[in-house]
C-alpha positions in Angstrom: -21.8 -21.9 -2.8 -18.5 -20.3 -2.0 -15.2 -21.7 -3.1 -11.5 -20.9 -3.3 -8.5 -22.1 -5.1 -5.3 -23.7 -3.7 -2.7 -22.8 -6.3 1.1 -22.1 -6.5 3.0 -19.4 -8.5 6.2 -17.9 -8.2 7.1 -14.3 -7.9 8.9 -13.4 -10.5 9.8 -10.1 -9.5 10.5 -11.3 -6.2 13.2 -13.6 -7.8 14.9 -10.6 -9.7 14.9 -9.0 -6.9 16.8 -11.8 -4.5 19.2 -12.5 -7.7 19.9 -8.9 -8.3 20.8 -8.7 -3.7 23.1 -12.2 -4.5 24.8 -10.5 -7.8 25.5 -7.6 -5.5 27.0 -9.4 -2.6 29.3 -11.7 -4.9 30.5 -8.9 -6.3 31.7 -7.0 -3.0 32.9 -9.9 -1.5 36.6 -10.4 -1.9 36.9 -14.3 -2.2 35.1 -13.9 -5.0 36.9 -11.8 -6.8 38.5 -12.9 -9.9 36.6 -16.0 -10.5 33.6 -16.8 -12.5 31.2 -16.9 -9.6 27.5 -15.3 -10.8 24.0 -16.2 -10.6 21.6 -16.3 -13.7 17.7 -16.1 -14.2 15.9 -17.0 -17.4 12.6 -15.7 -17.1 11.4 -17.4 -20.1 12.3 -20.9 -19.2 12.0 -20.4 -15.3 15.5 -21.6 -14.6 18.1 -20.3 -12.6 21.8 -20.8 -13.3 25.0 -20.6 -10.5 28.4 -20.2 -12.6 31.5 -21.0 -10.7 34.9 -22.2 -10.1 34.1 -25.3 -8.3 31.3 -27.2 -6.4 32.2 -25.5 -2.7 32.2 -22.3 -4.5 28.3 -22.8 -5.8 27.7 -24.0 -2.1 28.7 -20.6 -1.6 26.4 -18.7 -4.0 23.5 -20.7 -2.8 24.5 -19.7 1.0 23.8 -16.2 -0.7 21.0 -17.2 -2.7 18.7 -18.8 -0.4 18.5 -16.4 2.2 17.6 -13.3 -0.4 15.4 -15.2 -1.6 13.6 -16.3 1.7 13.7 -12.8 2.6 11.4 -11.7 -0.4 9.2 -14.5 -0.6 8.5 -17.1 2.1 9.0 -20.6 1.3 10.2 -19.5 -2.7 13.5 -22.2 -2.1 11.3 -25.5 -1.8 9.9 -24.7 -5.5 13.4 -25.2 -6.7 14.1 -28.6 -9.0 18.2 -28.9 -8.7 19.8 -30.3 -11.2 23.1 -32.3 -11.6 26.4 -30.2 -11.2 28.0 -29.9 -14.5 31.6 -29.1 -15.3 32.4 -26.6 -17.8 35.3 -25.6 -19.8 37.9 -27.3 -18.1 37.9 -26.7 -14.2 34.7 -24.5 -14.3 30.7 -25.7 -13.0 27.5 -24.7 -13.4 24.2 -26.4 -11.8 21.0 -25.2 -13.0 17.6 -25.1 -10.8 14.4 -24.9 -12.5 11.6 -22.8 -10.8 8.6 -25.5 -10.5 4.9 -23.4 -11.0 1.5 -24.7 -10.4 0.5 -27.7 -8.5 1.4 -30.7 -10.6 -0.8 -33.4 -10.7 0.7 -35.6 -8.4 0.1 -33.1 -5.7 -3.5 -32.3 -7.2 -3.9 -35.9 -6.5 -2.3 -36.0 -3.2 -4.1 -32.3 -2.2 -8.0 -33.5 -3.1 -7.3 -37.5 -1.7 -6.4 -36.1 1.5 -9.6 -33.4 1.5 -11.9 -36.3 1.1 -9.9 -38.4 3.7 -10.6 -35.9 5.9 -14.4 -35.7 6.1 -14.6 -32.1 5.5 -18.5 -31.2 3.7 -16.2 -29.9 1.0 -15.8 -31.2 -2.5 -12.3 -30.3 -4.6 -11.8 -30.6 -7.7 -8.3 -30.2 -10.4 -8.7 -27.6 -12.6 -5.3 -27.3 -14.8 -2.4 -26.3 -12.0 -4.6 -25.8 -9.1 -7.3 -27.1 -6.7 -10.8 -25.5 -6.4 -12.5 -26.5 -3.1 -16.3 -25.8 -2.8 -18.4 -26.2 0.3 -21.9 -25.0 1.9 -20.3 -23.6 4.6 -17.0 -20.6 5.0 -16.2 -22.7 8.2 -16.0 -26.2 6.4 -13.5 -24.2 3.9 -11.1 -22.6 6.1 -11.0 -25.8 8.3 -10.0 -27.2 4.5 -6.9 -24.8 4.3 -5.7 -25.5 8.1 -5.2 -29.1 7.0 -3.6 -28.6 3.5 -1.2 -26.3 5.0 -0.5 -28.1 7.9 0.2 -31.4 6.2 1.6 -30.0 2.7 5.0 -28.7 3.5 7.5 -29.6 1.1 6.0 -27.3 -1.5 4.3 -23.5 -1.1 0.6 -23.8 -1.6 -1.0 -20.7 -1.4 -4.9 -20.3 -1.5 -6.9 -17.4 -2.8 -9.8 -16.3 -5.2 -12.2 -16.8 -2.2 -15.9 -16.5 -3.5 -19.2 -16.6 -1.7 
Protein backbone atom coordinates (compact mmCIF):
# COMPACT_ATOMS: atom_id res chain seq x y z
CA UNK A 1 0.00 0.00 0.00
CA UNK A 2 2.04 2.98 -0.66
CA UNK A 3 2.37 5.85 1.71
CA UNK A 4 4.34 9.02 2.45
CA UNK A 5 5.00 11.40 5.21
CA UNK A 6 4.01 15.11 5.63
CA UNK A 7 6.71 16.34 7.96
CA UNK A 8 8.60 19.72 8.77
CA UNK A 9 12.28 20.29 9.60
CA UNK A 10 14.46 23.10 9.37
CA UNK A 11 17.67 23.43 7.55
CA UNK A 12 20.09 23.96 9.66
CA UNK A 13 22.83 24.61 7.50
CA UNK A 14 20.68 26.64 5.51
CA UNK A 15 20.14 29.00 8.57
CA UNK A 16 24.07 29.27 9.15
CA UNK A 17 24.30 30.04 5.99
CA UNK A 18 21.51 33.15 5.77
CA UNK A 19 22.96 34.31 9.44
CA UNK A 20 26.55 34.08 8.31
CA UNK A 21 25.11 36.57 4.63
CA UNK A 22 23.14 38.93 7.48
CA UNK A 23 26.48 39.06 9.86
CA UNK A 24 28.23 40.03 6.69
CA UNK A 25 25.96 42.74 5.52
CA UNK A 26 25.69 44.38 9.10
CA UNK A 27 29.02 44.61 9.16
CA UNK A 28 29.72 46.49 5.79
CA UNK A 29 26.95 48.64 6.24
CA UNK A 30 27.92 52.03 7.65
CA UNK A 31 24.77 52.87 9.86
CA UNK A 32 25.66 50.11 11.67
CA UNK A 33 28.78 50.73 12.51
CA UNK A 34 29.56 51.34 16.07
CA UNK A 35 26.61 49.85 17.59
CA UNK A 36 25.80 46.52 19.02
CA UNK A 37 23.80 45.36 16.04
CA UNK A 38 24.45 41.30 15.36
CA UNK A 39 22.50 38.24 14.74
CA UNK A 40 22.93 34.93 16.87
CA UNK A 41 22.04 31.17 16.20
CA UNK A 42 22.00 28.51 18.92
CA UNK A 43 22.00 25.41 17.25
CA UNK A 44 21.37 23.47 20.30
CA UNK A 45 18.26 25.24 21.53
CA UNK A 46 17.07 26.29 17.89
CA UNK A 47 16.83 29.90 18.77
CA UNK A 48 17.93 32.82 17.01
CA UNK A 49 18.95 36.08 18.75
CA UNK A 50 18.95 39.94 17.08
CA UNK A 51 21.22 42.26 19.46
CA UNK A 52 20.81 45.96 19.03
CA UNK A 53 20.58 49.49 19.93
CA UNK A 54 16.88 49.93 19.71
CA UNK A 55 13.61 48.34 18.36
CA UNK A 56 13.84 50.20 14.66
CA UNK A 57 17.39 48.99 14.61
CA UNK A 58 16.20 45.10 15.04
CA UNK A 59 13.46 45.99 12.37
CA UNK A 60 16.53 46.57 10.56
CA UNK A 61 18.42 43.25 11.07
CA UNK A 62 15.31 41.40 10.35
CA UNK A 63 14.94 43.48 6.85
CA UNK A 64 18.43 41.62 6.44
CA UNK A 65 17.47 38.47 7.95
CA UNK A 66 14.39 37.56 6.22
CA UNK A 67 15.38 37.88 2.83
CA UNK A 68 18.80 35.62 3.26
CA UNK A 69 16.97 33.40 4.70
CA UNK A 70 14.08 33.16 2.04
CA UNK A 71 16.78 33.04 -0.44
CA UNK A 72 18.27 29.58 1.03
CA UNK A 73 15.18 28.02 2.01
CA UNK A 74 11.71 28.69 0.85
CA UNK A 75 9.15 29.51 3.33
CA UNK A 76 12.13 28.98 6.48
CA UNK A 77 10.53 32.65 8.03
CA UNK A 78 6.94 31.26 8.91
CA UNK A 79 8.66 28.61 11.30
CA UNK A 80 9.84 31.46 13.39
CA UNK A 81 8.08 31.86 17.10
CA UNK A 82 8.98 35.71 17.97
CA UNK A 83 9.35 36.55 21.16
CA UNK A 84 8.78 39.74 23.24
CA UNK A 85 11.45 42.54 22.73
CA UNK A 86 13.59 42.86 25.74
CA UNK A 87 15.72 45.73 26.89
CA UNK A 88 19.14 45.13 27.98
CA UNK A 89 21.73 46.89 29.80
CA UNK A 90 20.41 50.14 29.85
CA UNK A 91 19.30 51.45 26.29
CA UNK A 92 20.21 48.14 24.51
CA UNK A 93 17.44 45.12 23.04
CA UNK A 94 17.45 41.92 22.18
CA UNK A 95 14.32 39.71 20.77
CA UNK A 96 14.76 36.17 20.47
CA UNK A 97 12.88 33.86 17.75
CA UNK A 98 12.79 30.19 18.32
CA UNK A 99 12.98 27.94 15.19
CA UNK A 100 9.64 25.73 15.57
CA UNK A 101 10.49 21.76 14.05
CA UNK A 102 8.07 19.10 13.31
CA UNK A 103 4.40 19.33 12.94
CA UNK A 104 3.00 19.95 16.43
CA UNK A 105 0.00 18.32 17.28
CA UNK A 106 -2.39 20.85 16.85
CA UNK A 107 -1.50 20.88 13.21
CA UNK A 108 -1.35 16.94 13.15
CA UNK A 109 -4.81 17.36 14.23
CA UNK A 110 -5.75 20.02 11.94
CA UNK A 111 -3.56 18.12 8.87
CA UNK A 112 -5.42 14.47 9.28
CA UNK A 113 -9.21 16.29 10.15
CA UNK A 114 -9.03 18.03 6.99
CA UNK A 115 -7.75 14.67 4.95
CA UNK A 116 -10.81 12.85 6.12
CA UNK A 117 -13.09 15.97 5.47
CA UNK A 118 -11.97 15.69 2.26
CA UNK A 119 -13.14 12.31 1.04
CA UNK A 120 -9.88 11.30 -0.25
CA UNK A 121 -9.54 6.89 -0.09
CA UNK A 122 -6.63 7.79 2.10
CA UNK A 123 -6.16 7.16 5.72
CA UNK A 124 -3.44 9.41 7.91
CA UNK A 125 -2.29 8.84 10.83
CA UNK A 126 0.27 11.00 13.67
CA UNK A 127 3.28 9.43 14.13
CA UNK A 128 5.42 11.72 16.69
CA UNK A 129 6.13 15.21 14.59
CA UNK A 130 4.67 14.18 11.35
CA UNK A 131 1.72 12.77 9.27
CA UNK A 132 1.85 9.38 7.47
CA UNK A 133 -0.90 9.20 4.78
CA UNK A 134 -1.64 5.62 3.25
CA UNK A 135 -3.83 4.94 0.30
CA UNK A 136 -4.53 2.06 -2.42
CA UNK A 137 -3.95 4.30 -4.97
CA UNK A 138 -0.56 6.96 -5.96
CA UNK A 139 -3.35 9.23 -7.53
CA UNK A 140 -5.54 9.31 -4.17
CA UNK A 141 -2.05 10.35 -2.46
CA UNK A 142 -0.80 13.13 -4.55
CA UNK A 143 -4.42 14.46 -4.80
CA UNK A 144 -3.82 14.32 -0.69
CA UNK A 145 -0.71 16.72 -0.95
CA UNK A 146 -2.43 19.27 -3.56
CA UNK A 147 -4.96 19.96 -0.69
CA UNK A 148 -2.56 20.08 2.38
CA UNK A 149 -0.50 22.42 0.57
CA UNK A 150 -2.93 24.37 -0.83
CA UNK A 151 -4.86 25.00 2.38
CA UNK A 152 -1.80 24.79 4.99
CA UNK A 153 0.01 27.96 4.52
CA UNK A 154 1.00 29.56 7.54
CA UNK A 155 3.61 26.83 8.18
CA UNK A 156 6.15 24.84 5.63
CA UNK A 157 4.96 21.27 5.34
CA UNK A 158 7.03 19.34 3.28
CA UNK A 159 6.23 15.69 2.23
CA UNK A 160 8.50 12.87 1.40
CA UNK A 161 9.57 9.20 2.20
CA UNK A 162 7.16 8.18 -0.61
CA UNK A 163 6.84 4.26 -0.59
CA UNK A 164 4.91 1.89 -2.84
Amino acid sequence: MPSFDFTSEADIEALKNAIDVTTRQIDNRYDFKGTTAKVELNEKDKVITLHGDSDFQLDQIKDLLFPAMEKKEKESVKRLDHQKIVSVSGNKVKQEMKIRDGIDSDLAKKIVKMIKDGKLKVQASIQGDSVRVQGAKRDDLQGCIALVTKSITDFPIKYGNFRD
